[in-house]
PyMOL commands that place a pseudoatom at each C-alpha (Angstrom):
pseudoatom trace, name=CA, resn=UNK, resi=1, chain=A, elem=C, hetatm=0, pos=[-21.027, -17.366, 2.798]
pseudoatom trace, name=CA, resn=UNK, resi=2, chain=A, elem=C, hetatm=0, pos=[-17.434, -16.083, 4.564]
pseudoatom trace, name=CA, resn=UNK, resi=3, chain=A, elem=C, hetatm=0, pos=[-14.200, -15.531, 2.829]
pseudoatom trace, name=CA, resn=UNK, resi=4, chain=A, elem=C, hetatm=0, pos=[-13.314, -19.048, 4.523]
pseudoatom trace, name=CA, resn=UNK, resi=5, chain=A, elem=C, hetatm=0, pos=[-16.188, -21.111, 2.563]
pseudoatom trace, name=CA, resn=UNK, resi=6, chain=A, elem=C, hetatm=0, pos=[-16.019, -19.205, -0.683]
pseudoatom trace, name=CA, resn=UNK, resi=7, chain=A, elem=C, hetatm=0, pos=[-15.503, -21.384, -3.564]
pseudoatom trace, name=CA, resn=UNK, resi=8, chain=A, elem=C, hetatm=0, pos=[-12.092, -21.702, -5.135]
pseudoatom trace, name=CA, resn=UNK, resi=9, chain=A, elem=C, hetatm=0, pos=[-10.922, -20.071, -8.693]
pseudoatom trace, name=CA, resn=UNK, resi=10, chain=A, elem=C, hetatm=0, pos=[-14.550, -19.675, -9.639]
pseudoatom trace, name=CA, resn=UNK, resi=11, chain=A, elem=C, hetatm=0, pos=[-15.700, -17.585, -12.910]
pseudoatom trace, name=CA, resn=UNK, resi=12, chain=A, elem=C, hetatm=0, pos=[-16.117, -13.956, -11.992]
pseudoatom trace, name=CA, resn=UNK, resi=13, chain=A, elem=C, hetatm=0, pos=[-16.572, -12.116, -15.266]
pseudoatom trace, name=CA, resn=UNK, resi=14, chain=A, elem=C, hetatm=0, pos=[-17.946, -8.976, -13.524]
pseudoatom trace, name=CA, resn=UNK, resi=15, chain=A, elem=C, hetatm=0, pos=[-14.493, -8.638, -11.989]
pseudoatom trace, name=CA, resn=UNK, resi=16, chain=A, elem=C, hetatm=0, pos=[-13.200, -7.256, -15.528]
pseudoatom trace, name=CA, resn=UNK, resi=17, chain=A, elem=C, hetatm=0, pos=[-15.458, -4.399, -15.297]
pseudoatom trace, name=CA, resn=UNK, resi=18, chain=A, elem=C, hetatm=0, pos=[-13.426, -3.714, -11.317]
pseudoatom trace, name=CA, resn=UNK, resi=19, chain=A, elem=C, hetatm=0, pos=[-10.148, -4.136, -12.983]
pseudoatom trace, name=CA, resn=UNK, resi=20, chain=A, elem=C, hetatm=0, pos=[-10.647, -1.972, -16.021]
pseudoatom trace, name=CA, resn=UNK, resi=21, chain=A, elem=C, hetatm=0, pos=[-12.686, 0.712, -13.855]
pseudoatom trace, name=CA, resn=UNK, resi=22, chain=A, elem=C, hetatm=0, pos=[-9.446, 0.929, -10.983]
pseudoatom trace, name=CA, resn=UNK, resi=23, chain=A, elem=C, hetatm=0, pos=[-7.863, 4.288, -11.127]
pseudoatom trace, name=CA, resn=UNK, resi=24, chain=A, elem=C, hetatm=0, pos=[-5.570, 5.676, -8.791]
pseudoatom trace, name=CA, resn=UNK, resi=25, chain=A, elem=C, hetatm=0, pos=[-6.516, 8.524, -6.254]
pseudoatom trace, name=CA, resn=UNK, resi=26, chain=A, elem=C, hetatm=0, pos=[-4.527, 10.981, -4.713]
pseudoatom trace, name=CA, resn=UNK, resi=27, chain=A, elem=C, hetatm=0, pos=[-3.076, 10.768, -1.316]
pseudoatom trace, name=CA, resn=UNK, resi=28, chain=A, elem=C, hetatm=0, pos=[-3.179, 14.696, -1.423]
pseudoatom trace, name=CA, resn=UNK, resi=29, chain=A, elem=C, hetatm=0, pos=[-6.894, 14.600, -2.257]
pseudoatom trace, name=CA, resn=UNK, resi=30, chain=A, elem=C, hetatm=0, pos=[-8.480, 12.348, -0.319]
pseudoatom trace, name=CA, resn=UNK, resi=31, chain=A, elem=C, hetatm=0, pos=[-11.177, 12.162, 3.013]
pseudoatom trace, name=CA, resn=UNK, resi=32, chain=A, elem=C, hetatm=0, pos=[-12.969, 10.177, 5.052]
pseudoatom trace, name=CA, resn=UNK, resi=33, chain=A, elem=C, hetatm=0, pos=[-14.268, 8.397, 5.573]
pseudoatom trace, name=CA, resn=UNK, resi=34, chain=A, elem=C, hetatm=0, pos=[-12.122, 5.441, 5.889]
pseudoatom trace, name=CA, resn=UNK, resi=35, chain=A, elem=C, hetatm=0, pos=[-12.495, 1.888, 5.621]
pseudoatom trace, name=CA, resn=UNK, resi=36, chain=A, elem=C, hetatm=0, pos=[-13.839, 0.469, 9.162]
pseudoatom trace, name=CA, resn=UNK, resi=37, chain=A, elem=C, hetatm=0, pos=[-11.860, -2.092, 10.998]
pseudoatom trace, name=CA, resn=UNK, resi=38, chain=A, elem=C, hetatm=0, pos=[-14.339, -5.135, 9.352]
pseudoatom trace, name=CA, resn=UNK, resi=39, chain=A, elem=C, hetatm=0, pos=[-13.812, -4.043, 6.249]
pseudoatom trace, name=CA, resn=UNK, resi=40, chain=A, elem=C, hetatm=0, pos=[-10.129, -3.285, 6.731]
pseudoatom trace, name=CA, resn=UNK, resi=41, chain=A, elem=C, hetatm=0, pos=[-10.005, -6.936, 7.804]
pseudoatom trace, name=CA, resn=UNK, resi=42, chain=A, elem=C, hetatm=0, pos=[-11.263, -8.116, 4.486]
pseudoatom trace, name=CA, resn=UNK, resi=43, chain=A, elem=C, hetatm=0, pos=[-9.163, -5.540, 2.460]
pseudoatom trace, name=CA, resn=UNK, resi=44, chain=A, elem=C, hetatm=0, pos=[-5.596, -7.091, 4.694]
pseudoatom trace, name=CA, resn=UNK, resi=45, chain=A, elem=C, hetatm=0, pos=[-7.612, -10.752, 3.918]
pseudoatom trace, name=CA, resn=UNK, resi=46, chain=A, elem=C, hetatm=0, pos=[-7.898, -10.342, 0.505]
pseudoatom trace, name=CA, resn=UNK, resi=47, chain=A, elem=C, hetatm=0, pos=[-4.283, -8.843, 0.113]
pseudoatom trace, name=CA, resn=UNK, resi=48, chain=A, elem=C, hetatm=0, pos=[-2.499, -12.119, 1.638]
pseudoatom trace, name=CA, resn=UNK, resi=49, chain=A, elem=C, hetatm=0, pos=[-4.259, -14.219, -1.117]
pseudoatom trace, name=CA, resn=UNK, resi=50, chain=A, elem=C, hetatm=0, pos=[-1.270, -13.671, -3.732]
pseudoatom trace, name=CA, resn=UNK, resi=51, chain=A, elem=C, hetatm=0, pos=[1.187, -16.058, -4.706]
pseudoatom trace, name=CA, resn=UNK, resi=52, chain=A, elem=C, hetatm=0, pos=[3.578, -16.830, -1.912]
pseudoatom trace, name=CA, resn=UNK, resi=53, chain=A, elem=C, hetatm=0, pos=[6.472, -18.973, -3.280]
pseudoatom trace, name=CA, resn=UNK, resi=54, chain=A, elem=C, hetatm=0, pos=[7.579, -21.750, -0.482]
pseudoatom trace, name=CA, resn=UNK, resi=55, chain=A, elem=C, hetatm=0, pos=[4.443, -20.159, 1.884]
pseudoatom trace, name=CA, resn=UNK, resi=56, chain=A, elem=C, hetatm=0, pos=[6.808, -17.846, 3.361]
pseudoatom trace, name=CA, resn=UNK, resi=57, chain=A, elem=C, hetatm=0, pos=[4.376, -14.945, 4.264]
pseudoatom trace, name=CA, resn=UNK, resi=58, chain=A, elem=C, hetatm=0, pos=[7.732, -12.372, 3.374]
pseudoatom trace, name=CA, resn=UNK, resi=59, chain=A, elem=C, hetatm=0, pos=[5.640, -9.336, 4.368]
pseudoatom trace, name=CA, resn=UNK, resi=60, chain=A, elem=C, hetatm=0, pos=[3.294, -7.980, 7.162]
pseudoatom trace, name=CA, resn=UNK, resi=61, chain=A, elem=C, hetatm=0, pos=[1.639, -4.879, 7.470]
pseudoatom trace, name=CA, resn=UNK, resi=62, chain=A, elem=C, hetatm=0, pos=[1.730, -1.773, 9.638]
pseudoatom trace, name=CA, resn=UNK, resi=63, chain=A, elem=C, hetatm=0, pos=[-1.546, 0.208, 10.117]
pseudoatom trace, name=CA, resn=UNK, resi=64, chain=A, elem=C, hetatm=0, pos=[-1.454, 3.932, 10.793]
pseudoatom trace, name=CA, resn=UNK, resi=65, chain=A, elem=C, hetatm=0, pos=[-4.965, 5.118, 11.242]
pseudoatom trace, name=CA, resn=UNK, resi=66, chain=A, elem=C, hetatm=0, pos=[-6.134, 7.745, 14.143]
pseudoatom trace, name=CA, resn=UNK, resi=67, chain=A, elem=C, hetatm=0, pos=[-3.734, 8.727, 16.064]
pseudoatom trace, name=CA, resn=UNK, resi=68, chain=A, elem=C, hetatm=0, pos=[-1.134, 6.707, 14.903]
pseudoatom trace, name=CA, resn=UNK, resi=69, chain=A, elem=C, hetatm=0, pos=[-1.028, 8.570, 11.705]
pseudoatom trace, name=CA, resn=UNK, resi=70, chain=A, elem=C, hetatm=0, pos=[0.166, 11.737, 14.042]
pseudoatom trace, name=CA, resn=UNK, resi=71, chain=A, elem=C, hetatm=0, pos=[2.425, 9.641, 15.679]
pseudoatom trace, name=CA, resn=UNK, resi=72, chain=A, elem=C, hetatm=0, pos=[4.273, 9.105, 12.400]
pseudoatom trace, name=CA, resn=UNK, resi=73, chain=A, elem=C, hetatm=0, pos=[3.628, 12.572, 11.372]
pseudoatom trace, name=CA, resn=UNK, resi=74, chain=A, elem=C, hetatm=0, pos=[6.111, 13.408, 14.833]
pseudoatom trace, name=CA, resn=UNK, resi=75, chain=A, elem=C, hetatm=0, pos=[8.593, 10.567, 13.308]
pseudoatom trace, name=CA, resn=UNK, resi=76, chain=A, elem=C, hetatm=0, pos=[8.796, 12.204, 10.398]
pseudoatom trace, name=CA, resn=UNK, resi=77, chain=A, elem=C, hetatm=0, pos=[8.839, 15.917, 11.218]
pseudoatom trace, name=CA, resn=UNK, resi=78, chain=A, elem=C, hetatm=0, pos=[11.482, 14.919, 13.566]
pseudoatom trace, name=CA, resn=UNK, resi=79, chain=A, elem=C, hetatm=0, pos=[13.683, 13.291, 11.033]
pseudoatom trace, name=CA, resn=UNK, resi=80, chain=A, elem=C, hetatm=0, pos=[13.623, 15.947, 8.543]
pseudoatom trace, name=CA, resn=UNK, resi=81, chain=A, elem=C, hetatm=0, pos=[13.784, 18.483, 10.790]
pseudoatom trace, name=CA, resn=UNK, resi=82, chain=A, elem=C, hetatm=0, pos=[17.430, 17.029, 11.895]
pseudoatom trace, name=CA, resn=UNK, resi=83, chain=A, elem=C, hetatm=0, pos=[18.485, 17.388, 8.430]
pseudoatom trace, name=CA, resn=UNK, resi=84, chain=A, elem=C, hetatm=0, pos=[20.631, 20.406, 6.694]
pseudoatom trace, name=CA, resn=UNK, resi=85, chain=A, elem=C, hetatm=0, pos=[18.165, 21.558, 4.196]
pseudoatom trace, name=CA, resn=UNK, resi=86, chain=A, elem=C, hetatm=0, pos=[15.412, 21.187, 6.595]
pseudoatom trace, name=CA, resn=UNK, resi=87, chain=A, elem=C, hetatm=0, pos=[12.898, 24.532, 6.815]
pseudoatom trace, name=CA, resn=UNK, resi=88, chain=A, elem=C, hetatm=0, pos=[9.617, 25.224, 9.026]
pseudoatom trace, name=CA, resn=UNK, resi=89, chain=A, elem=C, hetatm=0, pos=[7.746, 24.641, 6.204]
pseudoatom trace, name=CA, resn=UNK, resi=90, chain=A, elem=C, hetatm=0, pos=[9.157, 21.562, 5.007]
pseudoatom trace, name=CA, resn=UNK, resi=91, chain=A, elem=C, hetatm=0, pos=[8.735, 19.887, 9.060]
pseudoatom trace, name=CA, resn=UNK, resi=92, chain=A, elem=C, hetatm=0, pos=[5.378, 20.737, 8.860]
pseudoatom trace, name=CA, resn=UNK, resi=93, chain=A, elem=C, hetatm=0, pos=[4.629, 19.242, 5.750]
pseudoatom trace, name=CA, resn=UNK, resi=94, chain=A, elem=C, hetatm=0, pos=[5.865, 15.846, 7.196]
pseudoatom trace, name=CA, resn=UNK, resi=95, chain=A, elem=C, hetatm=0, pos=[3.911, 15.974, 10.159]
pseudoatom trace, name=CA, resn=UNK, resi=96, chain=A, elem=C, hetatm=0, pos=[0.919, 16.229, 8.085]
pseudoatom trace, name=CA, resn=UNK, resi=97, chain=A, elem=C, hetatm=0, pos=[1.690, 13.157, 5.501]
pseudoatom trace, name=CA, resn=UNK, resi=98, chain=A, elem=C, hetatm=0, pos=[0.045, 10.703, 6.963]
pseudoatom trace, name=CA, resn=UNK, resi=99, chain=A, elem=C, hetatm=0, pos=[-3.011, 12.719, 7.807]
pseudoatom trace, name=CA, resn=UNK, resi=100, chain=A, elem=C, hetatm=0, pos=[-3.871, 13.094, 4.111]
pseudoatom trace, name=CA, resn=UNK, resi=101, chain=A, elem=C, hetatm=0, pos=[-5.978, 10.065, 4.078]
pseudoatom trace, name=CA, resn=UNK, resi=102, chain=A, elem=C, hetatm=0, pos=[-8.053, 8.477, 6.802]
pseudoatom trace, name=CA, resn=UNK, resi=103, chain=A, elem=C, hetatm=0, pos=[-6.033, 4.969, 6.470]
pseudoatom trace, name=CA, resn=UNK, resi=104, chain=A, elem=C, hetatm=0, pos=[-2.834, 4.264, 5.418]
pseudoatom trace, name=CA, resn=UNK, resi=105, chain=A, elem=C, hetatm=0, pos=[-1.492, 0.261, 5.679]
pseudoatom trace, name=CA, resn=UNK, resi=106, chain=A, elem=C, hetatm=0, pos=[2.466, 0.297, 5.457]
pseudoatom trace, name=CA, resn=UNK, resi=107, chain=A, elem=C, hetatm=0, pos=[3.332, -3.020, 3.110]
pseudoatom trace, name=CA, resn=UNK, resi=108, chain=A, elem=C, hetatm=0, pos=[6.716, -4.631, 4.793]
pseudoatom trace, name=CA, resn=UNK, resi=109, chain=A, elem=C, hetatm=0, pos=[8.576, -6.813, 2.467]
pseudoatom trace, name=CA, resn=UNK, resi=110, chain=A, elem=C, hetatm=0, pos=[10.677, -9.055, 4.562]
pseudoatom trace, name=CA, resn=UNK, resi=111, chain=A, elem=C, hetatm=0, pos=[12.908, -11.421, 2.518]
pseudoatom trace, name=CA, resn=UNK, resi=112, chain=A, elem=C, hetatm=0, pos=[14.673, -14.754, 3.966]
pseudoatom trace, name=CA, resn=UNK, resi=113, chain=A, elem=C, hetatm=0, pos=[18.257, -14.653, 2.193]
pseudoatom trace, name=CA, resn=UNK, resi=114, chain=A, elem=C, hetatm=0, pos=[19.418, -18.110, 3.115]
pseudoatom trace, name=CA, resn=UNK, resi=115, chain=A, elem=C, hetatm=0, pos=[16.961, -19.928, 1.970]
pseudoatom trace, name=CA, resn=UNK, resi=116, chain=A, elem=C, hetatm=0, pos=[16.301, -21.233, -2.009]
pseudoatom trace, name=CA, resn=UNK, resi=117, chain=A, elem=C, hetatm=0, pos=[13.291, -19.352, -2.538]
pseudoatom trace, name=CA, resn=UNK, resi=118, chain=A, elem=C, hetatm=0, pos=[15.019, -16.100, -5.067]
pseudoatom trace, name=CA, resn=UNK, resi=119, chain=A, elem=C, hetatm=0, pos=[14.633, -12.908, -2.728]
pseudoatom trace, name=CA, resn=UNK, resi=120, chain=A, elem=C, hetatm=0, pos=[13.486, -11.276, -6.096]
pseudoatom trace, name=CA, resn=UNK, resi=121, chain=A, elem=C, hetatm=0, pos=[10.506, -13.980, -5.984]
pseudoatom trace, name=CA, resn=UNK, resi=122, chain=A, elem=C, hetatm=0, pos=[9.497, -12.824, -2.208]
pseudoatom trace, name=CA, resn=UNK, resi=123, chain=A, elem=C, hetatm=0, pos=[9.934, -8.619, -3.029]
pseudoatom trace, name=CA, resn=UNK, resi=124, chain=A, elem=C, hetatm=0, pos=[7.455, -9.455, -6.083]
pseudoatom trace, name=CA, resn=UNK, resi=125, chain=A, elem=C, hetatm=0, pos=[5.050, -11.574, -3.528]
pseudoatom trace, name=CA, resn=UNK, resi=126, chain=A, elem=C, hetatm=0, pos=[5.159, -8.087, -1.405]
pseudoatom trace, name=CA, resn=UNK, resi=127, chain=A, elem=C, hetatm=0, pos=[4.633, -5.815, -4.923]
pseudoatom trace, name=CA, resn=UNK, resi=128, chain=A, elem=C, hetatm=0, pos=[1.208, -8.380, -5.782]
pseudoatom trace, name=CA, resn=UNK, resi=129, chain=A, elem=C, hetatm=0, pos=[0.191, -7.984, -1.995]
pseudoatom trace, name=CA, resn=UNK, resi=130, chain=A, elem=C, hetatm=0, pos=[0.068, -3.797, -2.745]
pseudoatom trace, name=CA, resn=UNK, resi=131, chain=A, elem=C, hetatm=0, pos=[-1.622, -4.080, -5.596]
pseudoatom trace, name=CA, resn=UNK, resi=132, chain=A, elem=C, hetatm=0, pos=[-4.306, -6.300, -4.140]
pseudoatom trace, name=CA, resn=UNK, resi=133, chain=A, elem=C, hetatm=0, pos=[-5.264, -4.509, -1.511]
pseudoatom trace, name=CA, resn=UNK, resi=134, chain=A, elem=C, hetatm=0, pos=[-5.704, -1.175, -4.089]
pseudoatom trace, name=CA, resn=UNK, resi=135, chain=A, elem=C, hetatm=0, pos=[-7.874, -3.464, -6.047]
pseudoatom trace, name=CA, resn=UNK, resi=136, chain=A, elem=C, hetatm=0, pos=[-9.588, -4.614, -2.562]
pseudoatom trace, name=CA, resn=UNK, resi=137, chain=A, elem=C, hetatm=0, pos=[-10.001, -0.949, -1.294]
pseudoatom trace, name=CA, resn=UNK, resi=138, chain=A, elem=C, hetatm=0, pos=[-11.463, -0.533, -4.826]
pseudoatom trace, name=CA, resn=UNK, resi=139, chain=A, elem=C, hetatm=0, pos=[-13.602, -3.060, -4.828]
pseudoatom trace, name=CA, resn=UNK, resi=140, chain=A, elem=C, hetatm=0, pos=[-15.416, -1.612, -1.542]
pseudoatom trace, name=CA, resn=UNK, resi=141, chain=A, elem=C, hetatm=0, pos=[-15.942, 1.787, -2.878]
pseudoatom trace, name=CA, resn=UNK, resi=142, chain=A, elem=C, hetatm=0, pos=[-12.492, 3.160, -1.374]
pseudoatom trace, name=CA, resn=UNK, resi=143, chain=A, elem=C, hetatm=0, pos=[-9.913, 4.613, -3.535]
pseudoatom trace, name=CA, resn=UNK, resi=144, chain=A, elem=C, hetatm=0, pos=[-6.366, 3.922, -3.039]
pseudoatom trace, name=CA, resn=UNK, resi=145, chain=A, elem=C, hetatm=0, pos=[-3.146, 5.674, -3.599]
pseudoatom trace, name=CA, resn=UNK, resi=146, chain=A, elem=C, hetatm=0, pos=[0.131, 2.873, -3.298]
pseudoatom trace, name=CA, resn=UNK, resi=147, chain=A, elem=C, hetatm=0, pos=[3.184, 5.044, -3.352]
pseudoatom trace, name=CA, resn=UNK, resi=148, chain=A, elem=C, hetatm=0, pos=[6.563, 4.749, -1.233]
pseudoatom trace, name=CA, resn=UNK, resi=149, chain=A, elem=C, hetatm=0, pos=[8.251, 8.383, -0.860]
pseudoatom trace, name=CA, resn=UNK, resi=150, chain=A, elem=C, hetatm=0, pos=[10.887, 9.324, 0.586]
pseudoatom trace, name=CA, resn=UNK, resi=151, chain=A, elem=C, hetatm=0, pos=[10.316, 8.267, 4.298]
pseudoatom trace, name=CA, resn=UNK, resi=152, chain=A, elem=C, hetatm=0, pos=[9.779, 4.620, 3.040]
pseudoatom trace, name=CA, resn=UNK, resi=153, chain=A, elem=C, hetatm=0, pos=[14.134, 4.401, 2.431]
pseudoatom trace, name=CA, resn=UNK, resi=154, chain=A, elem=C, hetatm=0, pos=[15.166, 6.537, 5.414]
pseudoatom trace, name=CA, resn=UNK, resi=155, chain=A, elem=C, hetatm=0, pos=[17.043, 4.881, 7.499]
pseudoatom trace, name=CA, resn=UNK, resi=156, chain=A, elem=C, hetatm=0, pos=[16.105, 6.440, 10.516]
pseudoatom trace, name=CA, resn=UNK, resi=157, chain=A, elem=C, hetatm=0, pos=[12.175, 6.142, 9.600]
pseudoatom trace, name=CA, resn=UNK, resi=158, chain=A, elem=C, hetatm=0, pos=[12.563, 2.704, 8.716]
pseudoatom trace, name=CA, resn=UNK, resi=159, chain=A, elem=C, hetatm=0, pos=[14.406, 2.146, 12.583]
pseudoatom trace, name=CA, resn=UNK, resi=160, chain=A, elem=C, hetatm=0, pos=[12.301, 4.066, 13.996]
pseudoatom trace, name=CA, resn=UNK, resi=161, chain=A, elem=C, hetatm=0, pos=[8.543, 2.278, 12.573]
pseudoatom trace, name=CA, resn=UNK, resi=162, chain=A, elem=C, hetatm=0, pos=[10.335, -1.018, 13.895]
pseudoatom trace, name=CA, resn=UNK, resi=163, chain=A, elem=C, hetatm=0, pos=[11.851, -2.466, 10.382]
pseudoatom trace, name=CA, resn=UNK, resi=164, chain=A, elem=C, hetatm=0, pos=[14.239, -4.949, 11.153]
pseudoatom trace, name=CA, resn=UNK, resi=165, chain=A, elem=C, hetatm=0, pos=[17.677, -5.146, 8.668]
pseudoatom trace, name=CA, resn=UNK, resi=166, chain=A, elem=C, hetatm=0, pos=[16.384, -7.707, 6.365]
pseudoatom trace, name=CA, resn=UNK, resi=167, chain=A, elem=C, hetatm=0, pos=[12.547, -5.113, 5.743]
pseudoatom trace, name=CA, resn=UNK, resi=168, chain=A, elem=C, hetatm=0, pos=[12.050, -2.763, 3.550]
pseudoatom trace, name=CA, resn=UNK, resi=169, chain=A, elem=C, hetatm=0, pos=[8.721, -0.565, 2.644]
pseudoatom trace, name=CA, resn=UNK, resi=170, chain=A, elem=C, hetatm=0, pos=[7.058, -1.945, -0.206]
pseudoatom trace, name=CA, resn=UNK, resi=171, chain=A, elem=C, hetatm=0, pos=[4.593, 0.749, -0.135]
pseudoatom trace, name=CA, resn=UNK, resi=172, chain=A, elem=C, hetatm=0, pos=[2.287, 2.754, 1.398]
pseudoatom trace, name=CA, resn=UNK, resi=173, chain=A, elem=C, hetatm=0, pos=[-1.122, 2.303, 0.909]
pseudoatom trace, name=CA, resn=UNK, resi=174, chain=A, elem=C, hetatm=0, pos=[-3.098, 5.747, 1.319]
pseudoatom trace, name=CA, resn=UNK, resi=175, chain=A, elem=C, hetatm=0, pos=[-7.157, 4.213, 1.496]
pseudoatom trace, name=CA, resn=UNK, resi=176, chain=A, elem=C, hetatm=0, pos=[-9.862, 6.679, 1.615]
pseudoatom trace, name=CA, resn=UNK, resi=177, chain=A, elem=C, hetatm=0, pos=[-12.488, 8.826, -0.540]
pseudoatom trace, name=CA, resn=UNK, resi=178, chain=A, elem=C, hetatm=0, pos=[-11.160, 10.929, -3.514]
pseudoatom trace, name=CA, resn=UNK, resi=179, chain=A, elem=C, hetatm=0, pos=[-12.231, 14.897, -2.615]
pseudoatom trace, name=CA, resn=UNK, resi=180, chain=A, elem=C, hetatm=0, pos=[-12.651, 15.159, -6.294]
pseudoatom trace, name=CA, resn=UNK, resi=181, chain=A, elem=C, hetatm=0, pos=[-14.000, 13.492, -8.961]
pseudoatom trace, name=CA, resn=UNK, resi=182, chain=A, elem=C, hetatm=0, pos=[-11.260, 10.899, -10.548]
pseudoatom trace, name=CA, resn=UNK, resi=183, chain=A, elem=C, hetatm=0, pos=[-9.980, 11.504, -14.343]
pseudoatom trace, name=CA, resn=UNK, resi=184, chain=A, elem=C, hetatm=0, pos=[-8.643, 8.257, -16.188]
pseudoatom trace, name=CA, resn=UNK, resi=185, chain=A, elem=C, hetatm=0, pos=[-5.236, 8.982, -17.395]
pseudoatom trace, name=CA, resn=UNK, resi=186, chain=A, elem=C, hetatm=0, pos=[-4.097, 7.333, -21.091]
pseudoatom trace, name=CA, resn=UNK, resi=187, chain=A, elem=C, hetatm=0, pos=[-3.200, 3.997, -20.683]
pseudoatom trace, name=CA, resn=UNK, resi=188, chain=A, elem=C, hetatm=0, pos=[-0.753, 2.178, -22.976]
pseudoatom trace, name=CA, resn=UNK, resi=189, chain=A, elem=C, hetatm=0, pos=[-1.633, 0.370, -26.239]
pseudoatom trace, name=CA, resn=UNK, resi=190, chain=A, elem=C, hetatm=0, pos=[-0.842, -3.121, -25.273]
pseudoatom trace, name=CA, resn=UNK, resi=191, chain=A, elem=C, hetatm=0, pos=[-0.233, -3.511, -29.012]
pseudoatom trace, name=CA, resn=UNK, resi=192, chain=A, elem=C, hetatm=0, pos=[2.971, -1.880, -28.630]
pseudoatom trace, name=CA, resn=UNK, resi=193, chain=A, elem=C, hetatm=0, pos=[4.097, -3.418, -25.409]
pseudoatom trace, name=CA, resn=UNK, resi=194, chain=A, elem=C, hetatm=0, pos=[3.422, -6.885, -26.339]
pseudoatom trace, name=CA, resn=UNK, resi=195, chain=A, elem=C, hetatm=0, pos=[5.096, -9.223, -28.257]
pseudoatom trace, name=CA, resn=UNK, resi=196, chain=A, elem=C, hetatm=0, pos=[4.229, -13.042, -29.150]
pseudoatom trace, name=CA, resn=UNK, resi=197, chain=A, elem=C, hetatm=0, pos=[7.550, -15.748, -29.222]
for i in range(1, 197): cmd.bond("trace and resi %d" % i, "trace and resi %d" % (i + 1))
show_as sticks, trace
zoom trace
């Protein structure tokens, strides 16, 4: 059965034990391999499944992987290295950020302003389409690592990786293996954080 025939909002009680197992991995720790470009395909799929007020599609999705990671790497070197506080050490670092991890997918929130769907409604569409495709990297025996940094509010990185005016970053998704075995970190009491009206 493909993606296209599954059945629709069926009972998946297994899917708990994904949820409740999903733990963040570090960019700075990861390897390959990565996911390959069919299973990329169905990590992207499953990310456009969230809810999409007025079927909008306000995001799309940039994929550094190979050399295209180094290519950013030379955006971003480049950028900092124009700045005042700029070092050797700090350029290089740049260059290598997007090499920590064999895949990263750049989430693009782009928001339609003159139209009635909220803007807030389409940045949250882009926030669920992140956190889908952590649970879909998860789900295939990936770990993922969604974080922005700085390079996703730089002006001149955002120019230069082709966002127009009206896109922002909504993340960066780091996909890969963890180097090290993952630790769970304490989560919340829900108790404490919920309250009934």
């Amino acid at each position: 059965m493909n993606d296209a025939t599954r059945p629709l909002n069926v009972a998946v009680p297994e899917t708990f034990d994904l949820l409740l197992s999903r733990r963040s991995g570090s960019a700075k720790a990861m390897k390959g391999p990565g996911p390959s470009p069919t299973e990329l395909d169905r990590i992207l799929s499953a990310g456009v499944r969230v809810p999409d007020h007025g079927k909008l599609t306000p995001w799309r999705f940039i994929v550094f992987e190979g050399e295209g990671r180094k290519r950013m790497g030379d955006i971003l070197g480049s950028v900092v290295s124009g700045e005042r506080d700029s070092s050797p050490e700090r350029t290089a670092q740049e260059r290598e950020r997007f090499l920590r991890a064999p895949v990263v997918v750049g989430v693009v929130s782009r928001v339609r302003e003159q139209i009635p769907i909220p803007v807030w409604e389409q940045q949250l569409s882009a926030g669920a389409v992140c956190m889908s495709i952590v649970i879909a990297a998860h789900a295939l025996g990936y770990v993922a690592n969604w974080i922005t940094e700085w390079c996703a509010y730089h002006p001149a990185v955002m120019e230069r990786i082709g966002l127009k005016p009206t896109e922002r970053i909504a993340g960066y998704i780091y996909i890969g293996h963890p180097a090290d075995p993952l630790e769970d970190r304490p989560r919340p009491d829900i108790r404490g954080i919920t309250t009934r009206f």
